[in-house]
N, C-alpha and C positions, 0 to 999 in steps of 0.2 A: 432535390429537396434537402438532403445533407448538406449538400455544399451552401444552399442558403444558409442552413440552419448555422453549421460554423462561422459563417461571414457576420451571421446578424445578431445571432447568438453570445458565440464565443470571440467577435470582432476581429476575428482572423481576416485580413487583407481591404477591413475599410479604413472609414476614418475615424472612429470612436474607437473608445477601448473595451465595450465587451461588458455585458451586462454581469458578467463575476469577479470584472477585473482585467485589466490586463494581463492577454493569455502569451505564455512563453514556450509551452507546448503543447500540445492535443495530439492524442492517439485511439483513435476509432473502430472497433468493430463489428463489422454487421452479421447480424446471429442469428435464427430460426429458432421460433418457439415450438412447444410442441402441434400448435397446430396450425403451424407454416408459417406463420407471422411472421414478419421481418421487423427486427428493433437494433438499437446500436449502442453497444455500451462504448461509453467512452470514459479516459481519465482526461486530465483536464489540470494543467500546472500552471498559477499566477503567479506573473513574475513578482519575486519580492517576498511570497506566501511563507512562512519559518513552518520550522516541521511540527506534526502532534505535538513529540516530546518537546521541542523547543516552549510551542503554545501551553502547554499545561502546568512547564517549569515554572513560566513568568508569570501565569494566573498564579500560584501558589505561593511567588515570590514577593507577593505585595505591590504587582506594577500597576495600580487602581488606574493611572493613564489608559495602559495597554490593555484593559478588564471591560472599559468603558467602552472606546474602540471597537474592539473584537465584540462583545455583544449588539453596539449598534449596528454593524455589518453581518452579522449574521440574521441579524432583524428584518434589516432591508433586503437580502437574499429568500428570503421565506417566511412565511408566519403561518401558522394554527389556529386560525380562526376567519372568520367573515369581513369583508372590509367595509360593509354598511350596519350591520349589526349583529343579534346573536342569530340560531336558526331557526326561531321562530320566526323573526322579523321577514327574513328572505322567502321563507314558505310561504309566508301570506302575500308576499308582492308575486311571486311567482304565482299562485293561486288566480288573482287579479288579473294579473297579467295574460294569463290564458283563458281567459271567460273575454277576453277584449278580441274578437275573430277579427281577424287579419291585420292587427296590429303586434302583432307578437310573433316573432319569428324563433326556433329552438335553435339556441347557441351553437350546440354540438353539428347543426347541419348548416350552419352558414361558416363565411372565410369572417378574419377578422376586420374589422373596420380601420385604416389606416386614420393617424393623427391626422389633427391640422395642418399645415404647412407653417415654416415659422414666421413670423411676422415681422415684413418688409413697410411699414405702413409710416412714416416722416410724419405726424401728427400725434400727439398720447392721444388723445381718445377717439379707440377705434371698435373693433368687436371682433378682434383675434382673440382679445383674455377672454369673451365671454364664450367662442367659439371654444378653445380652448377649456376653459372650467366646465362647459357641456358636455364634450369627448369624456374629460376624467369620471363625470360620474355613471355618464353609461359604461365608462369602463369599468368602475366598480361593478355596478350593477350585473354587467355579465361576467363579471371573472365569481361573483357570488352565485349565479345562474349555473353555472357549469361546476362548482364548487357544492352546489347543491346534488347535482345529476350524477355525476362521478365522481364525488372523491370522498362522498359520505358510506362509512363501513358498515353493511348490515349482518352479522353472524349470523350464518347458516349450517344445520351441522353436516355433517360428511356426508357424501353419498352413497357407501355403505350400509352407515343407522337410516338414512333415510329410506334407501331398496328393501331392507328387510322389514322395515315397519310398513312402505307400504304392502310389499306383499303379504305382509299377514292379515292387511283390513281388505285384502282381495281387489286394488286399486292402485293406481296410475300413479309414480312418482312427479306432483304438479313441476316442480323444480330437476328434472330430469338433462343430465349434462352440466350442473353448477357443480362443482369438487366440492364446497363447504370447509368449513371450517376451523371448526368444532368437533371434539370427539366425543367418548364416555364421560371423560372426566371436565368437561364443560368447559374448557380452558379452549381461549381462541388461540391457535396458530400465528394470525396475525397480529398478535399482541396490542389488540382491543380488547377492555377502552384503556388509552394511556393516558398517562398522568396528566392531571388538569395543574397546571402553574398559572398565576395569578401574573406572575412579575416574572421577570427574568434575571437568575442569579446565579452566582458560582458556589461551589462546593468547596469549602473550605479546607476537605478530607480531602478528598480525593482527586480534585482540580476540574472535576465533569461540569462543563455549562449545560444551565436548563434552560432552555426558552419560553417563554410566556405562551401559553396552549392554553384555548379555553373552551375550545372544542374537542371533546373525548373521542369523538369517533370517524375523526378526521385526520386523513394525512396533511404533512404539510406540505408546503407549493409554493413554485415563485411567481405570483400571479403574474407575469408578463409572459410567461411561458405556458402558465395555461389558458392565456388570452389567446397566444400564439397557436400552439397545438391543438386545442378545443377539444381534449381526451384527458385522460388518466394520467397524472404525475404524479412523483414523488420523490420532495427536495428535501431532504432531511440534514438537519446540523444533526453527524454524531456526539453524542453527548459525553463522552469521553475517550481519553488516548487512545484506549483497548479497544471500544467498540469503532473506533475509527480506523487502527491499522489492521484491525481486522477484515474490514470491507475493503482497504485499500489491496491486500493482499489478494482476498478472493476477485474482485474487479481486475487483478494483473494477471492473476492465473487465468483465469475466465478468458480472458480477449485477448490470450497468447499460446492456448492450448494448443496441441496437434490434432489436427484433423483427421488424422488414419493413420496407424503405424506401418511402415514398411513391411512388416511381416505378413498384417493384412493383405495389403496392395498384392503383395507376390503370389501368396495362397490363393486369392481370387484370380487371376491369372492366369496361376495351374489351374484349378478349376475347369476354365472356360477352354483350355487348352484340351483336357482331358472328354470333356464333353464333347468337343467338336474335332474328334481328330480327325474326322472325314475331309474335313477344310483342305487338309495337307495333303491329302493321295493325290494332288496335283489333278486340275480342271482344265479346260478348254478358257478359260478366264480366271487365272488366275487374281488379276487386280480387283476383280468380282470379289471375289473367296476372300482376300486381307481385306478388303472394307469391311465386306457383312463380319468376321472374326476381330475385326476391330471394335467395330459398332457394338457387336456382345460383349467384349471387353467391358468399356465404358457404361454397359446399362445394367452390367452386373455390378458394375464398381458404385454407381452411384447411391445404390440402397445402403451399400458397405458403410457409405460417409453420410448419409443421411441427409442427401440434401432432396428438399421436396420444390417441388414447380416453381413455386415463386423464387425461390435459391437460383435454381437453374435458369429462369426466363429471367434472373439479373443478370446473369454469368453472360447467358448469348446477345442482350444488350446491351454487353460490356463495360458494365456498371462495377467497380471493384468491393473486394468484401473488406476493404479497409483504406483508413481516409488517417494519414499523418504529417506532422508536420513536419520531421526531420527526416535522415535518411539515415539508412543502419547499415550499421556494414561490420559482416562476419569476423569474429577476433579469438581464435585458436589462442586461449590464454595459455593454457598449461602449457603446450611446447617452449616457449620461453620462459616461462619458469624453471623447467628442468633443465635447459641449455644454461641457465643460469648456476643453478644447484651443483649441476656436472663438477662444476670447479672447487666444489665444495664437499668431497666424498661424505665427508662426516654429517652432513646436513640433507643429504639423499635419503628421501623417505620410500619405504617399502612397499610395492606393490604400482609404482609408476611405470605407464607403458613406457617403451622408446621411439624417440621422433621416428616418425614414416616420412620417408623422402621420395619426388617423383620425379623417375628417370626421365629424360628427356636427349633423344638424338640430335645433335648440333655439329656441325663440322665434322662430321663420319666420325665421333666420340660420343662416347652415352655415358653423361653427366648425371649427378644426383643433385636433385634441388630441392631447395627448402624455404619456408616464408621466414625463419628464423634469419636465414643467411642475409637476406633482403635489409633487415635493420643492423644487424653484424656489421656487415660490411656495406654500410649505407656511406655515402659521401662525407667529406669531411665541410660540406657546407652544412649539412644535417646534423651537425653534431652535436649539438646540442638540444636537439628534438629527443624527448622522451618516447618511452613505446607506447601509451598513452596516444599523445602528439600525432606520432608517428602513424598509427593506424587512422587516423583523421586525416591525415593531412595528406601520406602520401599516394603515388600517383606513377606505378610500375608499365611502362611499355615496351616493347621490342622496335629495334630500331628499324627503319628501312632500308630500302639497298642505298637508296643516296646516301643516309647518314653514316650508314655501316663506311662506306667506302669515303665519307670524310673523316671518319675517326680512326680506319686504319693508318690512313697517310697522316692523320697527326701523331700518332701515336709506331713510327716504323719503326721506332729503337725500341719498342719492346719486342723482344720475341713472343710468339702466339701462343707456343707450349710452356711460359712460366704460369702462369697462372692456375693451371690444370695442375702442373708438379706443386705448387705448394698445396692445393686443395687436398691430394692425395699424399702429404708427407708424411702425414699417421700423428701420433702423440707427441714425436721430438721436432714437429714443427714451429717454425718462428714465429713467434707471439704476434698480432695483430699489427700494434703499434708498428713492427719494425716493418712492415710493407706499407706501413701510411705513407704517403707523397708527402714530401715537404711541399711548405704554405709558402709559393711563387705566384700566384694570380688570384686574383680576384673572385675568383669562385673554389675557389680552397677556403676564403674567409667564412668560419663559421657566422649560421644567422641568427641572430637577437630575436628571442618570443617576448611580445609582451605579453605579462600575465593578465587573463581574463579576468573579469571583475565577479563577484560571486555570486551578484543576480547577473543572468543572465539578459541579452538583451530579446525587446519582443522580435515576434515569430510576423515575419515581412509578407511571404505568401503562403496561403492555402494547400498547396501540394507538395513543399518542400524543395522546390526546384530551385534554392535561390541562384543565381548567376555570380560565376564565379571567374577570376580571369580565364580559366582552363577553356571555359566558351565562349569565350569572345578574342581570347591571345591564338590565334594558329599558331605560332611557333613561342612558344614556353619556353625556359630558362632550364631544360634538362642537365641533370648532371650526370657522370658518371658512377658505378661503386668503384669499388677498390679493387686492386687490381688479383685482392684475393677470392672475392666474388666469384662464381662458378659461370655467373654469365656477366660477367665483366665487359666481354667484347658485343653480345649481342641486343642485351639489353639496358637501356635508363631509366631516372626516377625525378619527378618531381614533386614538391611538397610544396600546396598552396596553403597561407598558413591561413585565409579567409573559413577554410571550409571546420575549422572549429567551431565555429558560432553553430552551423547543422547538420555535423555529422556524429553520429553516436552509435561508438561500438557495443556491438551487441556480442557478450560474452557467450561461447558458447566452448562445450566440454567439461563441464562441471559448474558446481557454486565456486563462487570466491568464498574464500575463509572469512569466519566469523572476528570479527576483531575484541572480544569481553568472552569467547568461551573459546574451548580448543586449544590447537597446537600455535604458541603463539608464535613462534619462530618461524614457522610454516608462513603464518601472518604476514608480519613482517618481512621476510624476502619475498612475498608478492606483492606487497605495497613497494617498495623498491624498484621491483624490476619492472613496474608502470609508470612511475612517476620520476624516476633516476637514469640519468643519459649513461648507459654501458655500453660496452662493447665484449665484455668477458664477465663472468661472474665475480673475480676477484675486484674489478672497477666498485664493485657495491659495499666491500666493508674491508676492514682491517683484518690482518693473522691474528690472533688472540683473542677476538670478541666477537659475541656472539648477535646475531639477526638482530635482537629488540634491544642492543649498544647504538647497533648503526643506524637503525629505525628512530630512535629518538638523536641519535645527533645530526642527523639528515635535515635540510634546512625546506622545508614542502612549501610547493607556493598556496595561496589562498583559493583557488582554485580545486586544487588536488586535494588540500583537508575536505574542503566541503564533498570534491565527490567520494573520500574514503569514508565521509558521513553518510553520505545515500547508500553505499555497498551495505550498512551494514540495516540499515531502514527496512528492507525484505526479512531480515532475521528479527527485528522488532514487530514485526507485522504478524512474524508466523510466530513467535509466543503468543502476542496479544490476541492472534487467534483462538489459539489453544483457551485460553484464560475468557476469552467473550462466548465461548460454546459453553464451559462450567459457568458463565455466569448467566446463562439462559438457562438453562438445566437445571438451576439452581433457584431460580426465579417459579418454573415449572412444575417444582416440587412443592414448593412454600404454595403455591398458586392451590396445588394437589390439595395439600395437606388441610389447609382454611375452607376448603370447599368439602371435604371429609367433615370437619370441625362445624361448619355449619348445617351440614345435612344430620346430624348428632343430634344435636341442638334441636333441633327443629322436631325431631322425633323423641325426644327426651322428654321427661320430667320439670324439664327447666331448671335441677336444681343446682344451687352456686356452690361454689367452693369455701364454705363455709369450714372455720377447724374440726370439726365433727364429723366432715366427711372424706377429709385427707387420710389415702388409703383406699378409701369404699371401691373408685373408679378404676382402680389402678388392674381390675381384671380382665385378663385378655382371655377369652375363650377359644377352643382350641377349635378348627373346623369342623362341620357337620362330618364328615367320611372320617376323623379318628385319625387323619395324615396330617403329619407336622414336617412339613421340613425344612430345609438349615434358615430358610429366610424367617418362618414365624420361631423357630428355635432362638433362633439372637434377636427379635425383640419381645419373647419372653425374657430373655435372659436382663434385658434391659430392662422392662419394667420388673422385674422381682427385684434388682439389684436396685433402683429406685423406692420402690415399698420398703424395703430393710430397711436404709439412711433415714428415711422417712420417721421408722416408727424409732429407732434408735435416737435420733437427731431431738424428739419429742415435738416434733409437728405434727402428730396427730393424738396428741394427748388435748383435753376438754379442763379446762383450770376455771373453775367454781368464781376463781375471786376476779377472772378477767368479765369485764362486758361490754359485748358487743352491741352498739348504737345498730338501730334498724338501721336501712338502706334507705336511703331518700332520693326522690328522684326528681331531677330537675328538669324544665323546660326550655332549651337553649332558647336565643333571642335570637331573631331574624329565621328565613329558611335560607337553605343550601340546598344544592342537589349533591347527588352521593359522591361525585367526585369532585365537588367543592370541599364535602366533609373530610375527605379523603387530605387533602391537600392542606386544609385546613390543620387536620392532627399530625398529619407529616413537619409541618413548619414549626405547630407546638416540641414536637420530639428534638428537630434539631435545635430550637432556643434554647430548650434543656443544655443538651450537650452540648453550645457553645458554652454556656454559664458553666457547666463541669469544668472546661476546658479554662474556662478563664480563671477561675481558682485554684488552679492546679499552680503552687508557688514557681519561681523559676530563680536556677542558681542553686549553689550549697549553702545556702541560709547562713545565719550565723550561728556556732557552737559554743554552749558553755562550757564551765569547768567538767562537767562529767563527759565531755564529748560527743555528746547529742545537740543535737540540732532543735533552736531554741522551738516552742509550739507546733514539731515537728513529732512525729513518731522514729524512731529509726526503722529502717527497711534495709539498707544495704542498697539503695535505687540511687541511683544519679546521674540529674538530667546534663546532658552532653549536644554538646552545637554537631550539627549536621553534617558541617568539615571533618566530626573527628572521624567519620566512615569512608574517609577518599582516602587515596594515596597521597597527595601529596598536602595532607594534615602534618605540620609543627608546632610544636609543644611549645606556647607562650610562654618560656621559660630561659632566661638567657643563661642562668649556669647549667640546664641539662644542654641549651645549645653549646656550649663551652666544652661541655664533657665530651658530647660527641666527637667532636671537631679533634680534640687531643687524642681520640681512642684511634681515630682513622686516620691519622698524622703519625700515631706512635707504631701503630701496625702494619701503614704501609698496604692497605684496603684498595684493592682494585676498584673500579666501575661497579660493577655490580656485589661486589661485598660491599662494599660503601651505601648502594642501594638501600638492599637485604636489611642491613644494620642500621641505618637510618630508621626504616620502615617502622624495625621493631621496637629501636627506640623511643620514637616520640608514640607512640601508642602503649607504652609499659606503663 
């Protein structure tokens, strides 16, 4: 059922592109709810798709083309409302519909009806269109059908307030096993009912798209999907940057978590060990005694990780818990960074392990080996493979006896024992280069990469396996390392340079560094040592300058900027996390607070805020018990410090000659429902503030003789272009440019004093 779903879905390995687009990656995992359900979150990358931030920059940047676009597309992907009409209309045909016995079949219990087939018919007029124009509207009609059943929100309050209220009326919770909603303070969790949009448009603040929703209390949905599924969906256009990398984060962490830490695993373990150490006093069957201590093992372990029946009856029909389209492959980043560092005493940061090497017996010698060494002393046809590259591409095997015993006889003039003596020469051994082989054959020529292009291309098959020469060539083009390599004699390496299109290292040993906070230096010699062909850490920069010299004169191909743009996309994700929690919480409160506001209200006097009673309201009474503590403390303190300003300020003084016109009330025209009205005063508010916004002069005016700014007020404000907050902001000024250029010329300004001084100049 997955694997259709991606094929038909996500048009992974047909011949269409995929009802979101053309997909360039998909990565799947299958999860367990709390009450064993099986669901699969997946992420899901269209080739082509620009990131949040890219998307938000250009809505904000006036690209009314790309505004247009981008909202019709998110259009077509899902909509908030009924595709026959509003939910009256559908309730009544539904109604209808089921008083007709045995003409009406419930959506949710049937499969979906397959289209027409296309029409092959050599005449126009046939009865495919009309075939056709019939399907569509039963297709509306059931995706509004099922749209009706499940995806309309009824708040219910908790099960809690519910348990205790019924047991006080001495009776049965009717709604018994529903979680609800709803708490004390009346606020729904699931943040119904949401905003009714008439239209769909952009925020001119903030750059968040809204979509046209005219349904309150309805999710939205991409009705082919839930023609498809005939259940519960929910397709939602995040409506801004934040609230988008914030889900994209938790969706990443979520369907790449660990399943049970080691430490676990081992303590259960002991456990089962400790409990049964009868097992061990040795039996008349032993192979008896290890299964059933096995068998305990495993049925202790598996409460540990949580997995229930359904989990496990996919496990034993070997169904997998995760469906990808590329292949990952492990990439001990640190180690080569600090092989890199080493060369750089002063750039060695405190507290880094040291590489772990694994012994290994070869030739009656026990050698120490390292995955470092592997790209070190990788081939000189490889030389120009980055470590990037390099961990994609390459392709480490131990020779056979046949090859072993062709490469000694090619190789007699060397002796066996150099290789091992330079390995072990210690510190005053000879630099890399001087054991490189000179360029005599054809496979000493370094090999030419072309660079990838920055969308990627699409995703060919379903399971990642694309075919590569490695299985279909038996005999590959191996080369040898060098002959400082530790297994120079026993092992080779090949590097297919195809399998960049789907293989992707998956970093592990820490995060990559942030590239806009932190240690920038740090930064920058790890972007280097990914993307930069070395063989020593001194190959990566110059004596006298530092990391982020060499980082910006380093020539990066289009490829590599873009993926040091995705490294840094996870640390975008997790602020905007941070920042979409306070702005729920925030929402939460305001929600609190109005609904305080109105239970007031409602129990009040009705009376308005007339100047006569500015002051009167402002008392807070202290609790029944006589206990005040720091929370009603400080908004005491708050509203006293409010009443002062108040009565000082003379808002609440009564002025005899002022008069106040009664209140009139008027009868709007037309009805609305509340979150019409809702939506309504919302769009009032912001025309406001566009009109503020647009009277707000722009430029430094022109000044008269006294130096003021003509029909201006002075403030000391002055509006300033959006460049002048970047680094590489210049001062539209050719003799402050003049000046500069003589200061740095007359003093002989390195790199970065020239930077530095630059910087502060054209921002003085």
């Amino acid at each position: 059922m997955v694997k259709a779903f991606i094929t038909h879905v996500f048009g992974v390995g047909s011949a269409h592109r995929g009802l979101y687009g053309p997909t360039s990656a998909y990565y799947a995992a299958v999860e367990q709810q709390g009450r064993l359900t099986l669901h699969l979150h997946s992420l899901l990358w269209i080739r082509g798709a620009p990131s949040p931030q890219t998307i938000r920059d250009r809505l904000l940047g006036g690209d009314t083309a790309f505004e247009r676009e981008m909202i019709r597309y998110l259009e077509e992907m899902q909509t908030g409302q009924f595709l026959t009409g509003d939910i009256e209309t559908v309730r009544a045909r539904q109604k209808d519909a089921t008083r007709r016995k045995g003409a009406y079949e419930d959506p949710t219990q049937t499969l979906p009806e397959p289209p027409p087939p296309p029409c092959k018919c050599k005449q126009r007029a046939c009865e495919c269109a009309d075939k056709r124009k019939l399907w569509w509207s039963r297709f509306k009609e059931t995706v509004d059908d099922l749209i009706l059943r499940v995806q309309i929100h009824r708040c219910i309050r908790k099960r809690g307030a519910r348990a205790a209220e019924s047991a006080a009326k001495g009776r049965k919770d009717p709604l018994e096993g529903i979680k609800g909603c709803k708490g004390d303070d009346d606020i729904c969790e699931a943040r119904f009912p949401r905003d009714y949009v008439s239209k769909s448009y952009v925020d001119r603040v903030t750059g968040a798209i809204h979509l046209v929703k005219t349904e309150v209390m309805m999710n939205c949905v991409t009705p082919v999907v839930t023609y498809l599924t005939r259940g519960n969906t929910d397709t939602t256009s995040l409506q801004s940057g934040t609230s988008m990398k914030a889900v994209v984060l938790y969706v990443s962490d979520y369907i790449t978590k660990c399943s049970l830490k080691t430490y676990h695993i081992m303590s259960c373990i002991k456990a089962v060990f400790e409990r049964h150490a009868a097992a061990f006093q040795g039996a008349p069957r032993d192979a008896t005694s290890a299964r059933k201590l096995m068998m305990k093992m495993v049925n202790a372990l598996a409460p540990r990780m949580e997995i229930g029946s359904p989990m496990a009856a996919s496990y034993l029909l070997g169904f997998p818990d995760h469906y990808k389209s590329h292949e990952l492959v492990i990439f001990w980043w640190k180690n080569y960074v600090n092989r890199v560092l080493d060369d750089w005493p002063e750039s060695v940061r405190s507290g880094t392990f040291e590489e772990r090497l694994i012994l290994k017996k070869e030739d009656g010698q026990v050698i120490g080996t390292s995955i470092v060494d592997d790209y070190v002393h990788r081939p000189r046809k490889y030389e120009n493979y980055c470590l990037f590259e390099w961990i994609q591409c390459a392709k480490k095997t131990k020779r056979t006896a046949n090859q072993l015993k062709s490469f000694l006889a090619a190789n007699a003039d060397v002796a066996p024992g150099d290789a091992d003596e330079d390995v072990n020469a210690g510190d005053d051994a000879v630099p890399v280069e001087a054991h490189t082989p000179p360029v005599n054959s054809a496979d000493d020529v370094p090999d030419v990469l072309d660079d990838l292009d920055r969308i990627p291309k699409a995703v060919d098959l379903m399971d990642g396996t694309q075919k590569s020469p490695m299985a279909v060539n038996r005999q590959p083009p191996y080369a040898s390392f060098l002959d400082t390599h530790p297994q120079h004699a026993s092992h080779h390496v090949w590097c297919d340079p195809s399998k960049r299109h789907y293989i992707v290292p998956n970093f592990v040993g820490g995060s990559i560094p942030r590239s806009d906070q932190g240690d920038r230096e740090y930064y920058c010699a790890t972007m280097l040592t990914l993307f930069s062909p070395w063989r020593r850490g001194r190959d990566l920069k110059v004596e006298g300058y530092d990391w982020d010299h060499a980082f910006r004169a380093y020539e990066f191909k289009g490829r590599h900027l873009q993926l040091m743009e995705n490294f840094n996309l996870r640390y975008e994700c997790a602020d905007a996390r941070d920042d979409y929690r306070n702005e729920l919480k925030k929402k939460k409160r305001v929600g609190a607070v109005n609904f305080r506001i109105e239970d007031a209200e409602d129990d009040g006097d009705g009376g308005v805020g007339y100047p006569g009673s500015y002051g009167e309201d402002l008392d807070y009474d202290a609790p029944d018990d006589g206990e005040t503590g720091p929370g009603w403390n400080r908004v005491y303190q708050i509203v006293d410090f409010a009443r002062t300003y108040a009565g000082t300020s003379g808002w609440t003084e009564i002025r005899k000659d002022d008069k106040h016109p009664a209140p009139t009330s008027s009868i709007p025209k037309g009805a609305r429902r509340g979150s019409e009205w809702a939506s309504y005063i919302k769009n009032l508010k912001d025309s406001i503030f566009h009109a503020k916004l647009r009277s707000v002069p722009v430029g430094n005016g022109s000044r008269n003789a006294a130096g003021t700014s003509s029909g201006m007020h002075e403030t000391g404000v002055v509006n300033l272009p959006a460049s002048y907050f970047t680094k590489e902001y210049s001062a539209d000024k050719p003799d402050l440019r003049t000046l500069i250029e003589d200061i740095v010329s007359e003093f002989s300004l390195n790199a970065d004093q020239q930077r530095a001084f630059t910087l502060i100049a054209n921002h003085a």
